[in-house]
C-alpha positions in Angstrom: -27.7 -51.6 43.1 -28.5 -49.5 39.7 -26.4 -46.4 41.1 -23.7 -48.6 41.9 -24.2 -50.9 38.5 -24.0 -47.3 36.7 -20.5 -46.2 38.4 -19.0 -49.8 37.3 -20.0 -49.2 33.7 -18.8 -45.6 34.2 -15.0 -47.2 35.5 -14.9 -49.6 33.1 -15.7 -47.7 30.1 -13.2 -45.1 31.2 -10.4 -48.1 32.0 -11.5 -49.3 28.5 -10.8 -45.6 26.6 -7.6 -45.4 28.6 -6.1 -48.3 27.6 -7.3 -47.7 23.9 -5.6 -44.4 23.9 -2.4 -46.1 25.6 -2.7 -48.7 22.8 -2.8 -46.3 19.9 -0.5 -43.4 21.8 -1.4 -40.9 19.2 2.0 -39.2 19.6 3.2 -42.5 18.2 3.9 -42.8 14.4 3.4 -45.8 12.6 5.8 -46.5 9.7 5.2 -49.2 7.2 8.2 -51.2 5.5 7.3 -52.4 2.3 9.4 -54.9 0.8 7.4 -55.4 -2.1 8.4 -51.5 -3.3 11.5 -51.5 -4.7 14.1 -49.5 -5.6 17.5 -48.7 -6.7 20.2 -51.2 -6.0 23.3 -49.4 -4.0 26.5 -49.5 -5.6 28.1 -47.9 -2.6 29.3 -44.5 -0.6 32.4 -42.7 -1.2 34.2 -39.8 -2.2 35.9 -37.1 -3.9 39.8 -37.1 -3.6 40.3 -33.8 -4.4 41.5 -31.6 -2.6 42.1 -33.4 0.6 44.6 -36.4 -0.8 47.1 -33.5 -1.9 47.7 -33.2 1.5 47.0 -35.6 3.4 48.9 -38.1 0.9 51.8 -37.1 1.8 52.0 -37.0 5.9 53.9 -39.8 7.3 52.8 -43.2 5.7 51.4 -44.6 9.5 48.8 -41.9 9.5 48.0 -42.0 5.8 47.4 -45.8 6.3 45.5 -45.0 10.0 43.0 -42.7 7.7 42.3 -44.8 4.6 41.4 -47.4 7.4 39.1 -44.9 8.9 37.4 -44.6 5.3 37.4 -48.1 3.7 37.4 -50.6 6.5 33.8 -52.3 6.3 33.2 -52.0 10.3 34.1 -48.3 9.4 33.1 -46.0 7.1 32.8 -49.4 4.4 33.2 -46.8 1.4 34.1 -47.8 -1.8 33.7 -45.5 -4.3 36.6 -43.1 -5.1 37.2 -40.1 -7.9 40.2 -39.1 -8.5 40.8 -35.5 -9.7 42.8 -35.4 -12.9 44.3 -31.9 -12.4 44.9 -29.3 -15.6 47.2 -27.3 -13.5 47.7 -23.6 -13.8 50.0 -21.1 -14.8 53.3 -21.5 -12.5 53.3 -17.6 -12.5 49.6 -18.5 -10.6 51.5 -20.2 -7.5 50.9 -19.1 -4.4 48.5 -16.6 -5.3 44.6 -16.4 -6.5 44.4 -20.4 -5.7 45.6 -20.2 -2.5 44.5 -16.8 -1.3 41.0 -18.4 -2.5 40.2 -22.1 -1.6 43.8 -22.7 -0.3 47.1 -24.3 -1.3 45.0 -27.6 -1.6 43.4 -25.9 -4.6 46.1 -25.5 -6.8 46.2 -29.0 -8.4 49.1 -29.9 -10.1 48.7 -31.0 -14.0 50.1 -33.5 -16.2 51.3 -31.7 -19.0 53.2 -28.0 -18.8 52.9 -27.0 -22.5 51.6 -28.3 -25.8 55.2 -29.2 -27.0 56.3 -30.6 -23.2 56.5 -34.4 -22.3 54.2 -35.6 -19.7 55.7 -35.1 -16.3 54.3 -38.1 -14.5 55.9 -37.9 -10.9 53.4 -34.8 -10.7 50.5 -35.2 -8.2 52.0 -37.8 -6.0 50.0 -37.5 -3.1 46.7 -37.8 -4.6 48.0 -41.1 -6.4 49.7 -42.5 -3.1 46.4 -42.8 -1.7 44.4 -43.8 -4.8 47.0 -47.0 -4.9 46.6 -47.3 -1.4 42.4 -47.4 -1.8 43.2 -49.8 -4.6 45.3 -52.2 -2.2 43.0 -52.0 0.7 39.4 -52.6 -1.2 39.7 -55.2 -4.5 35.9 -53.8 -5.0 36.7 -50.1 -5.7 35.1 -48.2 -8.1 36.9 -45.6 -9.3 36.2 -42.6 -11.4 38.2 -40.0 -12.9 37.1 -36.2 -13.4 37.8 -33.0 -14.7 37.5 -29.6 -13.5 39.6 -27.4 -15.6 41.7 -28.1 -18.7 45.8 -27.3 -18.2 45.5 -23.5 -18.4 47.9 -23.2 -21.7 44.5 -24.8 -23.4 42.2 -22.1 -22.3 41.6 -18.6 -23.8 42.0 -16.5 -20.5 45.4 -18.5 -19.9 44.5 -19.7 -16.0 42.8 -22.9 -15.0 40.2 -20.4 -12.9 37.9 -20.0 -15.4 37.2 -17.0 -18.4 38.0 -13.3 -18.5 35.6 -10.8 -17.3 35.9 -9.2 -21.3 34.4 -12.2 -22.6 30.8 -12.4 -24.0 30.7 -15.9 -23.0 32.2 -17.8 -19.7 33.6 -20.7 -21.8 37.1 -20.8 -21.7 38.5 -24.3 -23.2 39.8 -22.9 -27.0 37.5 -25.0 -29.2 40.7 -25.2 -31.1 42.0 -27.3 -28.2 39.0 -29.7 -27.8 41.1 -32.7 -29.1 43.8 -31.7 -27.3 42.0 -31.9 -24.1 40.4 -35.1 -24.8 43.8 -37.0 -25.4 45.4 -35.3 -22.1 42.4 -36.7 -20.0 42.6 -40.1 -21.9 46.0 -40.3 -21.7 45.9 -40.0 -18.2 43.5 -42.6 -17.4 45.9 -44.9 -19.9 48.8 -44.5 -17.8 47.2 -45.4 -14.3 45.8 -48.7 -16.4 49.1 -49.6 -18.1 51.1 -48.7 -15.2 49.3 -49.4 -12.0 46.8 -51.3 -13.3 43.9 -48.7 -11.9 40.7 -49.3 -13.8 38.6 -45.8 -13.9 35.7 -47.5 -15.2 34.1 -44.1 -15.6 35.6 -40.5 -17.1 33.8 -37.5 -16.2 35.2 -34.9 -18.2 32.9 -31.4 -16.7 32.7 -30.5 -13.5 29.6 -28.0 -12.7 30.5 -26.5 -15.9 27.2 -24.9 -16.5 27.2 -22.9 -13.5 28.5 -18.9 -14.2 31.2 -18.6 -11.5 34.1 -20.0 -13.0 36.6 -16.9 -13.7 39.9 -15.9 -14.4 42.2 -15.4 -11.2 39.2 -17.2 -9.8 40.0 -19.3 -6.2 39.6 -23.2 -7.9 39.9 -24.9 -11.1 36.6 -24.5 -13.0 35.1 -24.0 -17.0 32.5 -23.6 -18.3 30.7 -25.2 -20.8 27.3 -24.7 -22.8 25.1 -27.8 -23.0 26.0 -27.7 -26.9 29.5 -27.2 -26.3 29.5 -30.2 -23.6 28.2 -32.1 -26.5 30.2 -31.2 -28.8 33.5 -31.9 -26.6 31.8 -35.6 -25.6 31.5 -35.8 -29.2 35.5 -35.6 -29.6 36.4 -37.4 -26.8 34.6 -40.3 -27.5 36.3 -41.6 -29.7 39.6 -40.8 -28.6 38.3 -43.1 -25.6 37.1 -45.5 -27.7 40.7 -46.1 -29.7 42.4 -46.7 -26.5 40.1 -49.6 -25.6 41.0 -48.7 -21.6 37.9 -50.2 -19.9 36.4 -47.1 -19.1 33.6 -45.1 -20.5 32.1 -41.4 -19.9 30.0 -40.1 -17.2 27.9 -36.8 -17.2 27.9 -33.9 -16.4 28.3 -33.1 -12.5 25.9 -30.2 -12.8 26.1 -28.0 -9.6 22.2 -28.6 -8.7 19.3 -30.1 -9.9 17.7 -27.1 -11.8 21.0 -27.2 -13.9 21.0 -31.1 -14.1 17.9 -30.8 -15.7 18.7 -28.4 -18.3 21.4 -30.2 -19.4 20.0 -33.3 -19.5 17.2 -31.7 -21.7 19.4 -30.4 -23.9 21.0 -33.8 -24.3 17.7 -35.4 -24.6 17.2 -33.0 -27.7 20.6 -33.6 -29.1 19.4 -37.2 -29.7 22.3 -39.3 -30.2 24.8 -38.3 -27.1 23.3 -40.8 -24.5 24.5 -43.3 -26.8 28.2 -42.4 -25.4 27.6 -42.4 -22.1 27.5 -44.5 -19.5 26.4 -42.9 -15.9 24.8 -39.9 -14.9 26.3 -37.7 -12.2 25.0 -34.4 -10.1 25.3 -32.6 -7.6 23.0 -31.5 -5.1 23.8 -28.6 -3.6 20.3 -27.6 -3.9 17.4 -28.9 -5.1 13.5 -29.4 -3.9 12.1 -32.8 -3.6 9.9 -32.0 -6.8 12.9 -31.3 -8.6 14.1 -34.6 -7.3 11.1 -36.6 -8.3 11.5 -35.1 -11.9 15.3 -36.1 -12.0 14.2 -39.2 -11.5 11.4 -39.4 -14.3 14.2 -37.9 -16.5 16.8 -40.4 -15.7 14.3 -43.4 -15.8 13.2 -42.2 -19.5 17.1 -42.1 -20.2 18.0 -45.1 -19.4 21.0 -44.7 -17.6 22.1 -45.4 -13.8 22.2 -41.9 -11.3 25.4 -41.0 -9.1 25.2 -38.2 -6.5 28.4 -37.6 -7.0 29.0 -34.5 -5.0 26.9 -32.4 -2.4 27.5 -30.4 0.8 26.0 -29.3 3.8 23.0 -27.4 4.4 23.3 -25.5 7.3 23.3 -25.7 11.2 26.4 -26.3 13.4 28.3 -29.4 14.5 25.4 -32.6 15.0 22.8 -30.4 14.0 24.3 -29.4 10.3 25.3 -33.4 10.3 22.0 -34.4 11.0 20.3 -31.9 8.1 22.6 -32.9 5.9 21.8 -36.6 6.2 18.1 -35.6 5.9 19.1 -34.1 2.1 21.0 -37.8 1.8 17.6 -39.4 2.7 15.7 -37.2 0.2 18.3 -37.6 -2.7 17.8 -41.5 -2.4 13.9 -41.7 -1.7 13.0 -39.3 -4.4 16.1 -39.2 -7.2 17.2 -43.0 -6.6 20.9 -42.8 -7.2 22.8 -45.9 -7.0 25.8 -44.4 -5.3 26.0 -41.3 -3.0 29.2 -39.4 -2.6 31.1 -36.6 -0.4 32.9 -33.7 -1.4 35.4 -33.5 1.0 36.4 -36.5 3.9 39.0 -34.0 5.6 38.6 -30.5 5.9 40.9 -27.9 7.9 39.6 -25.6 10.6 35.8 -26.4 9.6 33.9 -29.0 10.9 30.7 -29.1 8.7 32.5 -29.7 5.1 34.4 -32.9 6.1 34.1 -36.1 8.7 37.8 -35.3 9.6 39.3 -31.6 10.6 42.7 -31.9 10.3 45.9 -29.3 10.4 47.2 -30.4 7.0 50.9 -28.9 7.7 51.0 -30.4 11.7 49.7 -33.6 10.3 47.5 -33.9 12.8 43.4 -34.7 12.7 39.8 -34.7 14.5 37.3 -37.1 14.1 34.2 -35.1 14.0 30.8 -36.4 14.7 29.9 -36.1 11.2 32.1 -39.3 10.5 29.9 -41.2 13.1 26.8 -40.0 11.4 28.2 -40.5 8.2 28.8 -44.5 9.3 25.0 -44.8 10.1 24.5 -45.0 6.4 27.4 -46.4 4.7 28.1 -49.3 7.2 25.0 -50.8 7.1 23.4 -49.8 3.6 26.0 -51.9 1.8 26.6 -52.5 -1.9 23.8 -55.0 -3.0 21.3 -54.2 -1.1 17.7 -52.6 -2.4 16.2 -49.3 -1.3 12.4 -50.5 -0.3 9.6 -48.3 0.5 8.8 -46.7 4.0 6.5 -43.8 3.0 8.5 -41.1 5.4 10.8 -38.5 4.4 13.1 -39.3 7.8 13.0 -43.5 7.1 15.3 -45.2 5.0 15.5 -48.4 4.5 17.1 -51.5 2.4 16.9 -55.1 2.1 20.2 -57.2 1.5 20.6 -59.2 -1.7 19.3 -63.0 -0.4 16.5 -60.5 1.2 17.8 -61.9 5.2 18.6 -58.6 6.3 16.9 -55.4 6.6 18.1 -52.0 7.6 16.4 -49.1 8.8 18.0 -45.7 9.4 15.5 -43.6 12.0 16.5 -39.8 11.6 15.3 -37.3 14.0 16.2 -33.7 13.5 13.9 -32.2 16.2 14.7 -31.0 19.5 11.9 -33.5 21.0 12.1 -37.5 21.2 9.9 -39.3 18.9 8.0 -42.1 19.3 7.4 -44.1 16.4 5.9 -48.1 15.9 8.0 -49.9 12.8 5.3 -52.0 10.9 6.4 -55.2 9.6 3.7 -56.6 8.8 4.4 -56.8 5.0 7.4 -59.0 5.8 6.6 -63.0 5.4 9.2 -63.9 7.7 8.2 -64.6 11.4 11.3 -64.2 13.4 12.9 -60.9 13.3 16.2 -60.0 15.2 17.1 -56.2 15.8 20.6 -55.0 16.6 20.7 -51.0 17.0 23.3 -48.8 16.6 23.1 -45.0 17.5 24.7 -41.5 17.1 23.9 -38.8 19.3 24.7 -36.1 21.1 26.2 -38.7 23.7 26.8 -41.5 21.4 29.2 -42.4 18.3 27.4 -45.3 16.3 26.8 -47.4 19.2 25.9 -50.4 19.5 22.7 -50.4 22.3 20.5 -53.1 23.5 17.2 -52.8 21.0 13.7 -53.4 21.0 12.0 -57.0 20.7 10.0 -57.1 17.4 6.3 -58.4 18.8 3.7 -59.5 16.5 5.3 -58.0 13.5 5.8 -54.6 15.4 8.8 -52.7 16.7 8.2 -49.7 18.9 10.6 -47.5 19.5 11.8 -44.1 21.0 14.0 -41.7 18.2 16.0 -39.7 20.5 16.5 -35.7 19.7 18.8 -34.3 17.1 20.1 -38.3 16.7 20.2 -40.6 13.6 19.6 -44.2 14.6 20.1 -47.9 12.2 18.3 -50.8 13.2 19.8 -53.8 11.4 17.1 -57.0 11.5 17.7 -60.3 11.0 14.8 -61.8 9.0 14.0 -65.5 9.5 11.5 -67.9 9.8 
């Protein structure tokens, strides 16, 4: 009897460690949501329309309208933040040639204005606008922006839209001479899409990575740069030219390349003392930056005073879902650790490359792909809509968000590993007591779709984050 007593307690105690282990599947992460942390409130997802709309703006209307579906419908891609490129063009005896031999006929944008003494040519650019109007039609709650890369080349010094001569001492090439000049071109541009199509750029961004050293004459894009005291000195004269119109926009800064450079500039603003008072919105870039220098964007931004756009960024290496799936992760740190209120892409359609755009497309055969990284893309943008509230989650590869009347919350699950994960979604911080998931999943196998989910039990939602996948849980909260 105490041989066999002993081998009972033996079982039991070993059923009873067994199902602990099962219970607490150490291989499992647990992820808290935390309402109570929160954050910035999204004002949306969009894009860029240069280069792409010079193009594309022009292929048969059916296709044009097809694609700006693709982009703005809300059970699509729901974006809704657009910037239009205002174009300085360059030297006609340029066509064809360093432009297009560089980035591609697509770079060479075409400008408003062909000398000092010439009359605006407004029929220029008609592609890019045909789809801006189009945007403007299909969403009532666009936001759009307008931005500068180069001034018209006859304002420069080198005489091209590229960027400065290799003789120069310094890379600036906009004639300080010409500062006024400049900002009346860019404002009178913005005053003709308001008086005549009634487009409202509610913000002007007048640099564009204009600290970075690369801009050069002959070079293969529009590009100039600009010293932190010479941006402040040109936001200084265009201010007020801004002002005197009384358009209903205002000025953004100052698209920085990366975060490094965003943070010198910013610094030197900070300094200058009185040039936040013309501004409205911050923008950068992030084509590289470390989480730290993330966290200290954000400290500088808070101190500031003034809301953060991503408003530009590209991949980050890795092929096809893979380079989507990285790429998102740098989307999930930008909004964790930075906290911009809108994210934006580059490009939306790219030819013959599939990591710089959502669409490849043949921009002479008219013809386009939809690449996986749309569907990845649409993980975010559908389902983090504009309104709702960043929250915490305490993991680099959670996001999450609550909708304004706090009913709904979305979680985006990102997985960039070549092994499933398990993980356990605590929501236990939540006072609601009914909770009712609907997935939605890209994978290798999948394009955002919609799959039977998990039952939340007992404020808990387990769940299995495929490999290389990027999955959205959206929850219905009630009581």
């Amino acid at each position: 009897m105490k041989r066999a007593l002993i081998l009972t307690l033996i079982l039991a105690s070993a059923i009873y460690c067994t199902t602990k282990q099962t219970e607490a599947n150490p291989s499992e992460q647990v992820v808290t949501i935390d309402p109570s942390k929160t954050y910035q409130t999204i004002e949306g997802w969009g894009s860029s329309l240069c280069w792409w709309t010079g193009q594309v703006g022009a292929w048969d209307q059916t296709k044009v309208n097809t694609i700006i579906d693709l982009f703005t419908n809300p059970d699509k891609l729901n974006m809704n933040i657009f910037r239009y490129n205002i174009g300085g063009g360059d030297d006609p005896a340029h066509a064809n040639g360093h432009m297009a031999s560089g980035k591609g006929k697509r770079a060479e944008m075409e400008g408003f204005k062909d000398s000092a003494t010439a009359p605006y040519n407004w029929d220029a650019d008609k592609a890019q606008r045909n789809i801006l109007l189009k945007i403007k039609d299909k969403r009532s709650d666009a936001i759009f922006e307008a931005f500068s890369n180069s001034p018209p080349y006859w304002m420069t010094i080198s005489g091209c839209s590229g960027g400065a001569g290799a003789d120069r001492n310094t890379k600036e090439n906009l004639d300080p001479k010409n500062y006024l000049a400049f900002s009346n071109y860019l404002v009178d541009v913005c005053k003709h899409y308001y008086d005549t199509y009634g487009v409202k750029f509610r913000t002007l961004e007048p640099f564009n990575e204009s600290y970075s050293q690369y801009w050069y004459y002959l070079g293969s894009q529009e590009g100039c740069h600009f010293d932190p005291q010479s941006q402040i000195n040109l936001i200084n004269t265009l201010y007020p030219v801004l002002k005197k119109s009384n358009l209903p926009t205002q000025l953004a800064v100052s698209d920085e390349t990366d975060l490094k450079q965003f943070l010198t500039v910013m610094n030197a603003y900070k300094l200058d003392g009185k040039v936040f008072d013309k501004v409205i919105n911050l923008n950068t870039h992030t084509y590289s930056g470390s989480n730290e220098e993330r966290v200290n964007v954000a400290k500088l931004v808070a101190e500031i005073g003034k809301p953060l756009w991503v408003s530009e960024s590209g991949p980050d290496g890795g092929i096809a879902l893979q380079s989507s799936l990285l790429f998102t992760q740098k989307i999930f740190n930008d909004m964790r650790y930075m906290k911009p209120s809108a994210w934006i892409d580059w490009q939306l359609m790219e030819e013959g490359n599939k990591e710089w755009g959502l669409l490849m497309c043949d921009f002479k055969g008219q013809t386009y792909e939809i690449l996986k990284n749309y569907y990845v893309r649409m993980q975010l943008t559908r389902f983090f809509k504009r309104g709702y509230t960043v929250i915490e989650t305490g993991n680099d590869q959670v996001l999450a968000a609550l909708d304004p009347l706090k009913n709904e919350l979305v979680i985006a699950l990102l997985n960039t590993s070549d092994t499933d994960k398990p993980i356990k979604i605590d929501l236990s911080k939540f006072t609601q007591s009914a909770f009712t998931p609907v997935l939605y999943r890209t994978s290798p196998s999948e394009d955002c779709k919609k799959i039977e989910a998990s039952m939340v039990k007992d404020h808990q939602l387990s769940y299995s984050i495929l490999k290389q996948s990027l999955s959205t849980f959206v929850i219905k909260l009630g009581n």
